[in-house]
C-alpha positions as CSV (number, residue, x, y, z in Angstrom):
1,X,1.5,18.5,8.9
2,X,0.4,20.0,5.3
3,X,1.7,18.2,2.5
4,X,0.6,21.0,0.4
5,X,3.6,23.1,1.9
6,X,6.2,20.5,0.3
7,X,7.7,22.0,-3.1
8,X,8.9,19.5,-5.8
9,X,11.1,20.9,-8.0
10,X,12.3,18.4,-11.1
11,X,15.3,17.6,-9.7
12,X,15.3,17.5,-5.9
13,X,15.2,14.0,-4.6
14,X,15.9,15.3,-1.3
15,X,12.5,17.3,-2.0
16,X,11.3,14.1,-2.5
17,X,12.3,12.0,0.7
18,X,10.9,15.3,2.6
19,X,7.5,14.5,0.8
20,X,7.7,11.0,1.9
21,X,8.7,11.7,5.3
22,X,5.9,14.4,6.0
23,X,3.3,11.4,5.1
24,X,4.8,8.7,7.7
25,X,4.8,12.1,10.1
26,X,1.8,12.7,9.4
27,X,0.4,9.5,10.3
28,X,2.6,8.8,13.2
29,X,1.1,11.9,15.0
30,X,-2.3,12.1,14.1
31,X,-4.7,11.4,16.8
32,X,-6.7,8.6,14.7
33,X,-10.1,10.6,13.9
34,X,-10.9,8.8,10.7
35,X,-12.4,12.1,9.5
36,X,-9.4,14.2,9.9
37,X,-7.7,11.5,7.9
38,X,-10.0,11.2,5.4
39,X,-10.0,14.6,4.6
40,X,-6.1,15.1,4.7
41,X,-5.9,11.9,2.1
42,X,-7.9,14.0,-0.2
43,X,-5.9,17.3,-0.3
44,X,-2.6,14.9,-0.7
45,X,-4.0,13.6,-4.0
46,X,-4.7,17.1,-5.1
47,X,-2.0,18.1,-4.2
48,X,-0.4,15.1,-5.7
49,X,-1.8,15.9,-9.1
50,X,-0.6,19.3,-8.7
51,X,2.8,18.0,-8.3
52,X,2.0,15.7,-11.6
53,X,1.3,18.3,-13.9
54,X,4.1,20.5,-12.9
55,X,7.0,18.1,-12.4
56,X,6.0,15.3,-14.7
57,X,7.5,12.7,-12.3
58,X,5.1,9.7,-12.5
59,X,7.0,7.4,-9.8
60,X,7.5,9.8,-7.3
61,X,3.4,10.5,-7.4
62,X,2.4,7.4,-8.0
63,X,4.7,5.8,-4.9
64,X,3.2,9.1,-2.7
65,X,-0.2,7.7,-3.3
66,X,0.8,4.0,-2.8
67,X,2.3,5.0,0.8
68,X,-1.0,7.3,1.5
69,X,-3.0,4.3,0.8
70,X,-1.0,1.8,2.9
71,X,-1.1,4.0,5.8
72,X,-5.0,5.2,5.9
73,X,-6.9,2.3,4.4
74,X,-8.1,-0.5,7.0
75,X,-7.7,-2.8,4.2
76,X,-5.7,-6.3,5.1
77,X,-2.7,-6.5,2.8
78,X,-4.0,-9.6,1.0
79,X,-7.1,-9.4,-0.7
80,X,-7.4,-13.3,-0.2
81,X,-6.7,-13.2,3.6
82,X,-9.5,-14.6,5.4
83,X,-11.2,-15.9,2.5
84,X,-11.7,-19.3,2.1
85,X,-11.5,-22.5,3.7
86,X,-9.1,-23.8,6.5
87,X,-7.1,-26.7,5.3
88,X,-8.5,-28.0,8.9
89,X,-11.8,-28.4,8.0
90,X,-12.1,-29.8,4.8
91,X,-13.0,-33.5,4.6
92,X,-10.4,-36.4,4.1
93,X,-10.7,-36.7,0.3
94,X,-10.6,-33.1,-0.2
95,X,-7.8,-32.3,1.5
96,X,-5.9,-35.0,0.2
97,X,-7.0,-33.5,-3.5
98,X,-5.7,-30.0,-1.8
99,X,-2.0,-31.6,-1.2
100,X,-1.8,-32.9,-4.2
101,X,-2.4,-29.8,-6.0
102,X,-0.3,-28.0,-4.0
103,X,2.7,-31.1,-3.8
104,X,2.0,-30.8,-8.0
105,X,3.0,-27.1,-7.6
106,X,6.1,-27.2,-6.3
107,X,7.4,-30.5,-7.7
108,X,9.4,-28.8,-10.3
109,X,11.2,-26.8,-6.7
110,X,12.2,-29.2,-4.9
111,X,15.7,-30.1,-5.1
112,X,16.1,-34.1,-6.1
C-alpha cells in the first residue's frame, strides 16, 4: 500500500478513515523487513506534511503520525517499564518506606 495515493480534501472525513485504514493495512501485510518499513515511515511523513500544508488539518496529521509511530517503533508503551526496582527485592525497611508512600497516595481515594 502507498499512502501517497490517498487524497485529503478539507472536508472528507471519509478521506480520512481511508488514510487511517491504508496505515493499519499497511502494517498488517507487510512481510516485517524493518527496512521496507523504515523507508515507507518516511514517505508517510512527507507525505503527511504534504497533506499539512494543503489541508491545514493539524489532528488528522498529527493522529496519522501518532498511529505510524505505534505501529513501526519497537518501543514498550511505557517509558518506565522495566526500569527500576521490583518491590520484591528491596529490603524490609525500604519497602515498608515504598507502601507508605504509596498507602500516602491514595489515602485521599479510598472510600471511608
Amino acid at each position: 500500500m502507498n499512502i501517497s495515493t490517498m487524497n485529503i480534501s478539507n472536508n472528507s472525513d471519509n478521506s480520512e478513515l481511508d488514510y487511517y485504514l491504508n496505515i493499519i493495512d499497511f502494517f498488517q501485510n507487510q512481510n516485517k523487513n524493518r527496512e521496507t518499513a523504515e523507508i515507507w515511515k518516511d514517505k508517510s511523513f512527507i507525505e503527511l506534511m504534504k497533506v499539512l500544508k494543503r489541508t491545514r488539518k493539524k489532528e488528522f496529521v498529527k493522529n496519522s503520525i501518532i498511529l505510524i509511530l505505534s505501529l513501526i517503533d519497537q518501543m514498550p508503551p511505557d517509558t518506565y517499564n522495566k526500569k527500576g526496582i521490583k518491590v520484591n527485592s528491596l529490603i524490609n525497611g525500604d519497602r515498608r518506606s515504598y507502601i507508605n508512600i504509596l498507602q500516602s497516595e491514595f489515602i485521599d481515594d479510598i472510600p471511608n
